[in-house]
C-alpha positions as CSV (number, residue, x, y, z in Angstrom):
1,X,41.2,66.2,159.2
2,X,44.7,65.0,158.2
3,X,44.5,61.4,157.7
4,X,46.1,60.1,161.4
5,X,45.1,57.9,164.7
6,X,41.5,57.1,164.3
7,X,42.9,55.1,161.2
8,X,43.1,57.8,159.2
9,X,46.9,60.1,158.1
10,X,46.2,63.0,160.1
11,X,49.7,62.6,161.8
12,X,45.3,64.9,156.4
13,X,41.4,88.4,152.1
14,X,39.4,86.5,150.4
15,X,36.7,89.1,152.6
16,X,37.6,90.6,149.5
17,X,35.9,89.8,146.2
18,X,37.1,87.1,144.0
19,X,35.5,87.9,141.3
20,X,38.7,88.5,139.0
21,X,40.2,85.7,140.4
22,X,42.5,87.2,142.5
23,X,42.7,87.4,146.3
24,X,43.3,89.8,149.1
25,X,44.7,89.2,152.1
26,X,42.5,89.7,154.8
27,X,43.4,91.9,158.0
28,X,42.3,89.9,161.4
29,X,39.2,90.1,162.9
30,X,39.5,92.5,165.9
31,X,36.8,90.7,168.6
32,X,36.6,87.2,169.0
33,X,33.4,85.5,167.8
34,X,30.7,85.1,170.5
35,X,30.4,82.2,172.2
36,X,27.3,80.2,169.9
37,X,28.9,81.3,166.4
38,X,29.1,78.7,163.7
39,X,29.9,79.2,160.4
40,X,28.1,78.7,157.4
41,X,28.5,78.3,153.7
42,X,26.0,80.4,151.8
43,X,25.8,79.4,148.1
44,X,24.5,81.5,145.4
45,X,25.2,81.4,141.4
46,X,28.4,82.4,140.4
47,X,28.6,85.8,140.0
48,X,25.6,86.6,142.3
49,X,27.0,87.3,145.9
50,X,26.1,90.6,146.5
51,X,22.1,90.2,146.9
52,X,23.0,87.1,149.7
53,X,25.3,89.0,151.5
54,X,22.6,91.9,152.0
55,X,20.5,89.2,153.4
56,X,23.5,87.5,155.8
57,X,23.5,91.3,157.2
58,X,19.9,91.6,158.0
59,X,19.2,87.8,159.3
60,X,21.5,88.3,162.4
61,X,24.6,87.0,160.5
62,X,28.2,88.7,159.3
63,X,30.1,87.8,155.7
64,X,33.1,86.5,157.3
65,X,34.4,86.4,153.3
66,X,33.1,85.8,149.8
67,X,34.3,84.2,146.7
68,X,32.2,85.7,144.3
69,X,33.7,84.0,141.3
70,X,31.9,80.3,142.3
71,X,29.0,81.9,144.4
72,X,30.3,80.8,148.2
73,X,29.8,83.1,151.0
74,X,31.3,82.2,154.2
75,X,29.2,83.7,156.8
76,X,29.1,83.8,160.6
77,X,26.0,83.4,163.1
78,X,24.9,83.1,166.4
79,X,21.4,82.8,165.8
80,X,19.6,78.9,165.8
81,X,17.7,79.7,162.7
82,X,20.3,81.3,160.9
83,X,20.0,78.6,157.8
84,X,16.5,78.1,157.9
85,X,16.3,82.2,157.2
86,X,18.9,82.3,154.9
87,X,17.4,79.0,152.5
88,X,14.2,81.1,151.9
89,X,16.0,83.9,150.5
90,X,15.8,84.4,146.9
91,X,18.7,83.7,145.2
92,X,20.6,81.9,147.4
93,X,20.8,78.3,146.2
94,X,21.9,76.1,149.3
95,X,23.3,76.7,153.2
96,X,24.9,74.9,155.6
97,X,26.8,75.0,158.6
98,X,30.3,73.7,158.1
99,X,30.9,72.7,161.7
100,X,29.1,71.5,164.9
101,X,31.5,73.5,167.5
102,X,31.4,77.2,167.8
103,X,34.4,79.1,165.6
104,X,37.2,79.0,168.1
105,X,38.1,82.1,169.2
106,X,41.9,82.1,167.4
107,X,39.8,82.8,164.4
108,X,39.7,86.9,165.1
109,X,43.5,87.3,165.5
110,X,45.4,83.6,164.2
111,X,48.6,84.0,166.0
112,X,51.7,83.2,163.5
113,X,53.1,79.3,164.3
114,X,56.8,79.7,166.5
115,X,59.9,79.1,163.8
116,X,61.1,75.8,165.3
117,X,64.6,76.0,166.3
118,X,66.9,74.1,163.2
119,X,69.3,71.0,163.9
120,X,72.5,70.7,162.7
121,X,72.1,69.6,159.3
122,X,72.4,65.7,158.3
123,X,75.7,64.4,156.6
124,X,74.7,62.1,154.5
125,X,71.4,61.4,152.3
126,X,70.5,57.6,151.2
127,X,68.3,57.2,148.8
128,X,65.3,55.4,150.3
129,X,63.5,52.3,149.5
130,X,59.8,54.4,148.3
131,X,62.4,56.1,146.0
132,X,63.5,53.5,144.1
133,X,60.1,51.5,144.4
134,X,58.4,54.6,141.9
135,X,61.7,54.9,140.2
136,X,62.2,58.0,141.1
137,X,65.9,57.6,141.7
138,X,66.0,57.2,137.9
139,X,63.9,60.3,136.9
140,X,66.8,62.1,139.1
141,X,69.2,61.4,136.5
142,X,66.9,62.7,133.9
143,X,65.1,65.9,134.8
144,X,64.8,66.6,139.0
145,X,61.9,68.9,137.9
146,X,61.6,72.5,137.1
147,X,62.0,75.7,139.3
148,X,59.0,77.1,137.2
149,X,56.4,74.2,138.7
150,X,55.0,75.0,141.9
151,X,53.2,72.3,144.0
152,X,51.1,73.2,146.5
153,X,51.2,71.8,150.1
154,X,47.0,72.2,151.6
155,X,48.1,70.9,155.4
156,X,49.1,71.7,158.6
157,X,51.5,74.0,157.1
158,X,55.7,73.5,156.2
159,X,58.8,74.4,158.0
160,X,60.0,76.4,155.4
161,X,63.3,76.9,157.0
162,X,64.0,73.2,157.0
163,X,67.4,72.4,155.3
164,X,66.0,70.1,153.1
165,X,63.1,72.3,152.2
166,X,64.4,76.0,151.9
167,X,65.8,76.1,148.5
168,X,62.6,75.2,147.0
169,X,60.3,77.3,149.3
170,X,58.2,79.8,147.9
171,X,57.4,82.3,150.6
172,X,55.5,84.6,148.1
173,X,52.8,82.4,147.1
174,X,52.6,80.7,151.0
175,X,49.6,81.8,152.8
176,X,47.3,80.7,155.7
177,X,43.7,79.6,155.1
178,X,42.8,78.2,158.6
179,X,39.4,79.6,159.8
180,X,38.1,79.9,156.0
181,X,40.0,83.4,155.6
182,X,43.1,84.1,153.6
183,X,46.3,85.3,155.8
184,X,49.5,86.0,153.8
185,X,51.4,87.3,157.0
186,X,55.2,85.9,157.3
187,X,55.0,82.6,158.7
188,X,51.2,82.6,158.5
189,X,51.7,79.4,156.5
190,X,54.5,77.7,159.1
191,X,53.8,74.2,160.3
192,X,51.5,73.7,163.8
193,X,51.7,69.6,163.5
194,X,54.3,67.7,161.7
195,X,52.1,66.4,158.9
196,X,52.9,69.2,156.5
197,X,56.3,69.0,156.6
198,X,56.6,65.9,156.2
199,X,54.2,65.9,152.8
200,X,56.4,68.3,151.3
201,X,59.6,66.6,151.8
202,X,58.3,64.0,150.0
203,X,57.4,65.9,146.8
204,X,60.3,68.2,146.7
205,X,62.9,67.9,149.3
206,X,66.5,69.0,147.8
207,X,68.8,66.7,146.6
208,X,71.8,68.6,148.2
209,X,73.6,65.3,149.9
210,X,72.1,65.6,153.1
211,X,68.9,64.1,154.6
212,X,66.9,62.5,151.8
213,X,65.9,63.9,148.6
214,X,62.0,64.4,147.3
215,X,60.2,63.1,144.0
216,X,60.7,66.6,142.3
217,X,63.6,67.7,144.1
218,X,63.9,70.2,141.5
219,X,60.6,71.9,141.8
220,X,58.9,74.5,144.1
221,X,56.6,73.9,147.2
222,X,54.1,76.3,148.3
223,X,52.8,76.1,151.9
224,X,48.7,76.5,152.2
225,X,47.9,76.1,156.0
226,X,44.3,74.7,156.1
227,X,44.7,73.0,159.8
228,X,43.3,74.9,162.5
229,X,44.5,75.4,165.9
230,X,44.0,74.2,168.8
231,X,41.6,71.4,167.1
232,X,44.1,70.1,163.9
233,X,40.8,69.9,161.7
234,X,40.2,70.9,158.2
235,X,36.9,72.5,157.6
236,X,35.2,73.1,154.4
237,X,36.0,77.0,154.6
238,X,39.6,76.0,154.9
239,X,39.7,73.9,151.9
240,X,37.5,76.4,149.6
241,X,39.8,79.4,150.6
242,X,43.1,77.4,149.7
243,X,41.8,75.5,146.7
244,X,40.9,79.4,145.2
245,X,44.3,80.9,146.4
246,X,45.9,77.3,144.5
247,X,43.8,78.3,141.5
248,X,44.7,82.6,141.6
249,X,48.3,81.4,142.4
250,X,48.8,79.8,139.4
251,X,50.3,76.5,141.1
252,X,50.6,73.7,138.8
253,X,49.5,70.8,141.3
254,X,48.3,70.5,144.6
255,X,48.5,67.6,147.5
256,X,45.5,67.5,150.0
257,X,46.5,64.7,152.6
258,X,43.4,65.3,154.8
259,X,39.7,65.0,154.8
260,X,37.1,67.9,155.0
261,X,36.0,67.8,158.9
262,X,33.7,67.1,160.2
263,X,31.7,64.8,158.2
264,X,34.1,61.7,156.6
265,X,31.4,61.4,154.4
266,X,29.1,64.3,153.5
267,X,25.6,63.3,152.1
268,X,23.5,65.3,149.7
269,X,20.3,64.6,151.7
270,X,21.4,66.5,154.6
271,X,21.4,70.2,153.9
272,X,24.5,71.3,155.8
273,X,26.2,68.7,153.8
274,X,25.4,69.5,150.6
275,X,26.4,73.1,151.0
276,X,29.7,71.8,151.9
277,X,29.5,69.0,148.8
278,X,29.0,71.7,146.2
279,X,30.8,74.4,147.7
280,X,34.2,72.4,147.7
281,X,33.0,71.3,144.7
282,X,32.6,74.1,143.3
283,X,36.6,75.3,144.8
284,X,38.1,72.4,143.0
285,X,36.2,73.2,140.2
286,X,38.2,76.4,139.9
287,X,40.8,75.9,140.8
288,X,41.7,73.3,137.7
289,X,40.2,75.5,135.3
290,X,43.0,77.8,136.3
291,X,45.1,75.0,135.8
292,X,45.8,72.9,138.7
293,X,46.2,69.6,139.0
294,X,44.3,68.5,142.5
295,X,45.7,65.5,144.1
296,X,44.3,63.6,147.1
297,X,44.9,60.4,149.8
298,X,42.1,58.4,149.9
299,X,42.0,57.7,153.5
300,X,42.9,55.3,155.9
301,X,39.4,53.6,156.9
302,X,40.4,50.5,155.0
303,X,36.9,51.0,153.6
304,X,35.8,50.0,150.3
305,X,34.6,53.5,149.0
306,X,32.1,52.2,146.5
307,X,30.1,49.9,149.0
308,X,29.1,52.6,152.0
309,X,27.0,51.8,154.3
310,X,27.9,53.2,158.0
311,X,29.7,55.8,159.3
312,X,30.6,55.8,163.4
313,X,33.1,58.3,163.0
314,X,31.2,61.8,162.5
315,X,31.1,64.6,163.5
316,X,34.4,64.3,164.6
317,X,34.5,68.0,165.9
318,X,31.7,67.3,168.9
319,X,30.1,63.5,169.5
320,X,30.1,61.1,166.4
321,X,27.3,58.8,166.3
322,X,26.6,56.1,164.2
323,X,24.5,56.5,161.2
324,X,23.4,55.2,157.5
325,X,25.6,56.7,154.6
326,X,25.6,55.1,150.8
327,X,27.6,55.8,147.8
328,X,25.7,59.1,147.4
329,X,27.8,59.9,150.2
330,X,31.3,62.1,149.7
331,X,34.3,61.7,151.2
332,X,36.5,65.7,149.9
333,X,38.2,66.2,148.4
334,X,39.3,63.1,147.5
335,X,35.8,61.7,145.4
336,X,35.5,65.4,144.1
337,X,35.3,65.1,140.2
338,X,38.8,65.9,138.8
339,X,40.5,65.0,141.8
340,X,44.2,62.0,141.5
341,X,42.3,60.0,144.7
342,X,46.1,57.8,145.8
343,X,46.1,54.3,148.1
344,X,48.7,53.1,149.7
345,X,50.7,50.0,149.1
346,X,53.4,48.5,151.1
347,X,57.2,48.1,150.0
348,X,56.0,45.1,148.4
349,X,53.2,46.5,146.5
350,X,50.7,45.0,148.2
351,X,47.6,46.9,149.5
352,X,48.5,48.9,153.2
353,X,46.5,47.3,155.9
354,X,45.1,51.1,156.3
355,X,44.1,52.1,153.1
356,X,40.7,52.7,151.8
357,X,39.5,51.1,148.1
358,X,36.8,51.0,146.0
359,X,36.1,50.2,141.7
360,X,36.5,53.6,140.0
361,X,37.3,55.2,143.4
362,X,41.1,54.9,143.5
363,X,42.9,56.4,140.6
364,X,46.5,55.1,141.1
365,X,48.5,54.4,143.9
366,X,51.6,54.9,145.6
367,X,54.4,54.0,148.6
368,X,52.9,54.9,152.1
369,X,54.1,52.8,155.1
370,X,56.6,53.6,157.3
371,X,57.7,56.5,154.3
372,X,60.7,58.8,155.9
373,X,60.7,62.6,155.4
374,X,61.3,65.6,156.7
375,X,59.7,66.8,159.8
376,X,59.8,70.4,161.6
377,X,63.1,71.6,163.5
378,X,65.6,70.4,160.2
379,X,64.8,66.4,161.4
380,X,63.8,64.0,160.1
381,X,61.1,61.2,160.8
382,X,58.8,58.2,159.5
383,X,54.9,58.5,158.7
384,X,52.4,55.5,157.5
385,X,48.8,56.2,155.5
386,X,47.4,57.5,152.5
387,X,48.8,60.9,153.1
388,X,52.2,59.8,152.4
389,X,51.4,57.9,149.4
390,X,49.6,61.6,147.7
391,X,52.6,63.3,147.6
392,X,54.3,60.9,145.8
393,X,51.9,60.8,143.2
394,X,52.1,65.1,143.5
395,X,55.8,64.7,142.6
396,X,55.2,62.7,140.0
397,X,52.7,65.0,138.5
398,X,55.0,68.0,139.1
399,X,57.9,66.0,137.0
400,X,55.0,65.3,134.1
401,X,54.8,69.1,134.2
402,X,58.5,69.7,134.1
403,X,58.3,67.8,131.2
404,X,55.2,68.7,129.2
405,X,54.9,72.0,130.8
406,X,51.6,72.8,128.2
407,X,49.6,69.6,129.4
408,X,46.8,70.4,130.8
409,X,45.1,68.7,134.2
410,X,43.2,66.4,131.9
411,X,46.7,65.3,130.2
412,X,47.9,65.1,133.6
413,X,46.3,62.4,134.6
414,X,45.9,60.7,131.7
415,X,49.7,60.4,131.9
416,X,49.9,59.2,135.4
417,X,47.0,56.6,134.8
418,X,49.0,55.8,131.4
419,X,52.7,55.4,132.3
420,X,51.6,53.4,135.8
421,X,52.8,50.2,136.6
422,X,50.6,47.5,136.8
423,X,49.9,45.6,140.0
424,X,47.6,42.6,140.8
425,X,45.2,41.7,143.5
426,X,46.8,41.4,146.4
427,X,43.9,39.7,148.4
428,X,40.4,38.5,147.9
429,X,38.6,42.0,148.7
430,X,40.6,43.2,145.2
431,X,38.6,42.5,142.4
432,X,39.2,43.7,138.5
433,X,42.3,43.2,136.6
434,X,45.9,43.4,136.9
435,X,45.8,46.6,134.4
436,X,43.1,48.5,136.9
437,X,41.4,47.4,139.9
438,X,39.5,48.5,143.0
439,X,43.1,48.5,145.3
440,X,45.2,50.4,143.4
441,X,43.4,51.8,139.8
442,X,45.8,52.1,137.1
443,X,48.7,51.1,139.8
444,X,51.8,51.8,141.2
445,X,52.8,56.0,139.5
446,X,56.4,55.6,137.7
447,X,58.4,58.8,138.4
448,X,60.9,57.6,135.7
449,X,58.3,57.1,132.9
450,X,57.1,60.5,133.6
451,X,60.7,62.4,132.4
452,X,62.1,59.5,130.0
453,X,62.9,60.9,127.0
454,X,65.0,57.4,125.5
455,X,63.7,57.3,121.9
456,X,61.4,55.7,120.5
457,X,59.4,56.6,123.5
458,X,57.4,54.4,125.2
459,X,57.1,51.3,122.5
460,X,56.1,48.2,124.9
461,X,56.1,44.5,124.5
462,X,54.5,42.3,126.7
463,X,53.8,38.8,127.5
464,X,51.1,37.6,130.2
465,X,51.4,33.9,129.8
466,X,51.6,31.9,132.9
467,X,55.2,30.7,133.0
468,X,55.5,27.8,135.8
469,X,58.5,28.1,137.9
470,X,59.8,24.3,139.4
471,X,60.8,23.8,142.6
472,X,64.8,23.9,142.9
473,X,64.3,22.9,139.3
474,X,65.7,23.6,135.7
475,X,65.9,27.2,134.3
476,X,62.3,28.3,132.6
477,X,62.0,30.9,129.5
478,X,59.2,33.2,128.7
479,X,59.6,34.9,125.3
480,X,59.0,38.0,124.0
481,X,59.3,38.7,119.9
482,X,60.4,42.6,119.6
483,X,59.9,43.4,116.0
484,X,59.4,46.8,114.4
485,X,62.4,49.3,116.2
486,X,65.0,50.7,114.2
487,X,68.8,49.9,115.2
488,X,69.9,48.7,119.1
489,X,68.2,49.1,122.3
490,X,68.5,51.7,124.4
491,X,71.0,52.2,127.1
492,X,67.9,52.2,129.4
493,X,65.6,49.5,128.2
494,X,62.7,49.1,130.8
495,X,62.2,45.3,131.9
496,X,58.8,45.0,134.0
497,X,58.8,41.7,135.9
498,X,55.6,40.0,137.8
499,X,56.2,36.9,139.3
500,X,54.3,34.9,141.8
501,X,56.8,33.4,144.3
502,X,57.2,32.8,148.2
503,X,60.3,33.4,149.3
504,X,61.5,35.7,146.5
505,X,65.4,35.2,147.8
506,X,65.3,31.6,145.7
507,X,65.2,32.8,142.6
508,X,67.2,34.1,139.7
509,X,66.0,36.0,137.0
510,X,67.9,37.2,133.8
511,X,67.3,39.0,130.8
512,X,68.1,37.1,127.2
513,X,68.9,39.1,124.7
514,X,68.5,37.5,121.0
515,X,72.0,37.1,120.8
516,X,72.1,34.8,124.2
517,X,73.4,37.2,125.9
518,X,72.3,37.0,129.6
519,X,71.8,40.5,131.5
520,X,71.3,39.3,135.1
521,X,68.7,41.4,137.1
522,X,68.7,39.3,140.3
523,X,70.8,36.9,142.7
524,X,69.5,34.7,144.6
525,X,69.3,35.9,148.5
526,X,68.1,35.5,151.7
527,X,64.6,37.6,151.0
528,X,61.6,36.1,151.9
529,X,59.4,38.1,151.2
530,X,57.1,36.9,148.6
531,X,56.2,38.3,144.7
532,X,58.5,40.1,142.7
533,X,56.5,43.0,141.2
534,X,59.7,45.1,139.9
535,X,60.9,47.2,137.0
536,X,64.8,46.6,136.4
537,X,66.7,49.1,133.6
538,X,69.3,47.8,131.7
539,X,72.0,48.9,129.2
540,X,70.7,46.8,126.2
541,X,72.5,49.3,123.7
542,X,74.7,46.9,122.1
543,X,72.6,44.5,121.6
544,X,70.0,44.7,118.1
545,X,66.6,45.8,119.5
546,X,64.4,43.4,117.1
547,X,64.4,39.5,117.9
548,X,63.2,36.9,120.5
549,X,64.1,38.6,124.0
550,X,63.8,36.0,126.8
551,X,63.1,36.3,130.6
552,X,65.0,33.4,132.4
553,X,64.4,32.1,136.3
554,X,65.3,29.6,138.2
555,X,64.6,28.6,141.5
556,X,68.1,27.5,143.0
557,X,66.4,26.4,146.4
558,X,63.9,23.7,148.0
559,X,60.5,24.2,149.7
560,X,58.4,27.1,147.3
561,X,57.2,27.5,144.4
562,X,55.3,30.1,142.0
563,X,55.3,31.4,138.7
564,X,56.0,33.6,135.9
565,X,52.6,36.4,136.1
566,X,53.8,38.8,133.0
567,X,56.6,40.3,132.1
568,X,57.3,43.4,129.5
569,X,60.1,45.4,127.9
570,X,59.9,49.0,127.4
571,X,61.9,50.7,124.4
């Protein structure tokens, strides 16, 4: 399900043989499935499919499609027993049925989604506040991204004839995986919510003065429908047929702002389950070893993903009832091995009320309430949870491919987890350290880090001594000794401020150089909102790098107080 109501984002033919990685589209079924059909993942090893699919035949089932290359059949029965028959064949490894409602009947003939209608296009395109929170308006002025990245959008599908979206929509590598069988028909792929199109204006919308402009606006975006329809879910089928299409594609990264439906969390001691566990497991699997980065929202449950214990809300395709879960437990893709899991934070970089958590469960996190984008029908609208926080980490990993187009998915997110900003505890659940933590992992991405090519690259100095701030008092200094760069400072010298403050409007903060000279990064104002967790640029380049740099404040009004948390300069 796309993560939506319910607390989570949702507003998140390959019948041929995969075995040389490459896919087929599939040609409609001709009858609609008898009322009483489920479908059913068949496992075998990799390679091994033909043997299970003999067996499918003779115990009163149909290979709906196979993906030979990881050893998942998708299969199709009416029969009760159909599992228990299929788990004593030899060489099949694990079954399960993927859902606990009958395949809808739009499964034999998927009609194509209506092309929404297009308003006039907008006439004018602010940047907007998410933007400039990762940086991103920086990047811009550095690399926008490359044409030659593709990211691909797993969702409800994209208005690819959205102004904002067109130039960077790749109809030849769009398809349709809803119903667990790969449909490259024209406008197979078109959006039948509003979820999808707005995920992919965030990564890549155009920067073309109208609207607003994406993370990557430079890049391409691939639409991979995985919602079905009338129900809007995401079924584990879905997911292993666009995850292998990602992977034959050749697409560089891929957003997945949904869970796999029905089961929030799927547990290895139920055998339905853990068919589902390893086959999408198994899909993600393959998909980075041809090269794709996987990234994923980690839901909107506010739920602390490393301390299950109940789960009320499955299956959400018939009647959830409560039951027992623990960390064995899986939400996918998103605690899949290999896959960027993204929280949300607010505008001030503080956890969103929404978003899930957990220690070594969240790998970094990004902007997600009240994020504007593009929606179908050339408009424009504004979405809140974890699924607008992963495409901005998906831009940011498609502008770390722009500009290191040999890294690898390992590299990938090394660098995101790397060149992210820092952010502390924002409330007493948070525990760990301001450099990584169970709210927000390695922190906030930093689409400017990701394309900065200033040289020397990435040198930083830092100092985390508690600086206290007086109230409506005399100026305070916290020094930082830069020693070891050759000649001035850049024109773009990063200065990474953390301070502890209520009512942020009070103070004043500048930048010393050794010199004296005094680079002012903020007025005082009527803001009062609290904490300043910000990085500022500068144009240090006529100033000499090496010396005692200085970061002034002073609170020019009565009533609140804080203090100096860190601050660091990046050459």
């Amino acid at each position: 399900m796309f993560l939506r109501s319910r607390s989570r984002l949702r507003t998140a033919a390959i019948a041929a043989v995969v075995g040389a990685g490459v896919l087929t589209a599939a040609t409609p079924a001709a009858a609609a499935p008898l009322a009483g059909t489920r479908a059913y993942l068949v496992i075998t090893a990799p390679g091994a499919t033909a043997g299970a699919a003999s067996a499918i035949t003779s115990n009163s089932g149909t290979v709906w499609t196979t993906y030979d290359a990881i050893g998942v059949i998708v299969a199709h029965s009416g029969a009760a027993d159909f599992a228990s028959r299929m788990r004593a064949v030899s060489g099949v490894q694990k079954v399960g049925a993927t859902r606990t409602t009958d395949v809808p009947a739009e499964a034999a003939n998927p009609p194509i989604p209506t092309a929404p209608s297009q308003a006039a296009p907008a006439t004018s395109e602010p940047v907007r506040s998410d933007m400039t929170q990762i940086g991103a308006d920086k990047a811009w002025a550095v690399n926008q991204g490359s044409a030659n990245v593709t990211v691909g959008v797993l969702d409800t599908g994209v208005d690819d004839l959205h102004d904002d979206l067109k130039a960077n929509f790749d109809a030849a590598n769009s398809a349709s995986c809803a119903y667990g069988k790969l449909d490259t028909r024209t406008g197979a792929w078109r959006d039948t919510d509003t979820h999808g199109t707005h995920v992919a204006g965030t990564i890549a919308a155009a920067k073309n003065n109208r609207g607003m402009v994406g993370v990557a606006p430079g890049v391409k975006i691939a639409s991979v429908r995985i919602a079905e329809k009338p129900s809007g879910l995401f079924f584990a089928e879905n997911t292993i047929c666009a995850m292998v299409f990602s992977g034959d594609r050749g697409f560089e990264v891929t957003n997945n702002s949904y869970y796999t439906d029905p089961w929030l969390f799927n547990c290895p001691d139920n055998a339905d389950q853990d068919a589902i566990l390893e086959g999408v497991k198994r899909a993600v699997a393959y998909a980075e070893g041809k090269g794709v980065l996987n990234v994923a929202a980690a839901g909107n449950e506010n739920y602390n993903l490393a301390a299950k214990s109940s789960d009320a809300t499955s299956p959400n395709d018939s009647t959830p009832a409560t039951r027992t879960v623990t960390n064995a437990c899986l939400s996918v893709p998103t605690e899949v091995s290999g896959v960027v899991s993204v929280a949300s934070i607010t505008s001030t970089n503080s956890k969103s009320s929404f978003s899930n958590f957990g220690t070594d469960k969240i790998h970094v996190a990004a902007p997600g309430d009240s994020v504007y984008s593009t929606v179908p029908g050339g408009r424009y609208g504004t979405k809140s949870g974890t699924s607008m926080a992963s495409p901005h980490v998906a831009g940011v990993a498609a502008l770390l491919k722009s500009a290191n187009p040999t890294a690898t998915p390992a590299q990938l997110r090394q660098l995101l987890a790397t060149q992210a900003d820092d952010l502390r505890c924002s409330d007493s659940r948070c525990s760990g350290t301001t450099a990584k933590n169970n709210f927000f992992g390695e922190g906030r991405v930093d689409a400017f880090a990701a394309v900065d090519t200033g040289t020397p690259p990435g040198i930083t100095f830092e100092n985390t001594a508690d600086v206290n701030i007086p109230d409506n008092g005399a100026a305070v200094t916290s020094p930082i000794i830069v020693s070891g760069i050759t000649g001035n400072a850049p024109a773009a010298l990063k200065v990474g401020v953390d301070i502890v403050h209520t009512y942020r409007g009070d103070l004043v903060i500048d930048l010393i150089a050794p010199d004296g000279t005094a680079f002012r990064l903020q007025n005082s104002s009527n803001d009062s909102g609290d904490n300043i967790v910000q990085t500022y640029t500068v144009d240090a380049s006529a100033k000499a790098a090496n010396g005692t740099w200085k970061l002034q404040v002073k609170d020019v009004a009565s009533a609140d107080v804080g203090y100096i948390n860190s601050w660091k300069l990046t050459f």
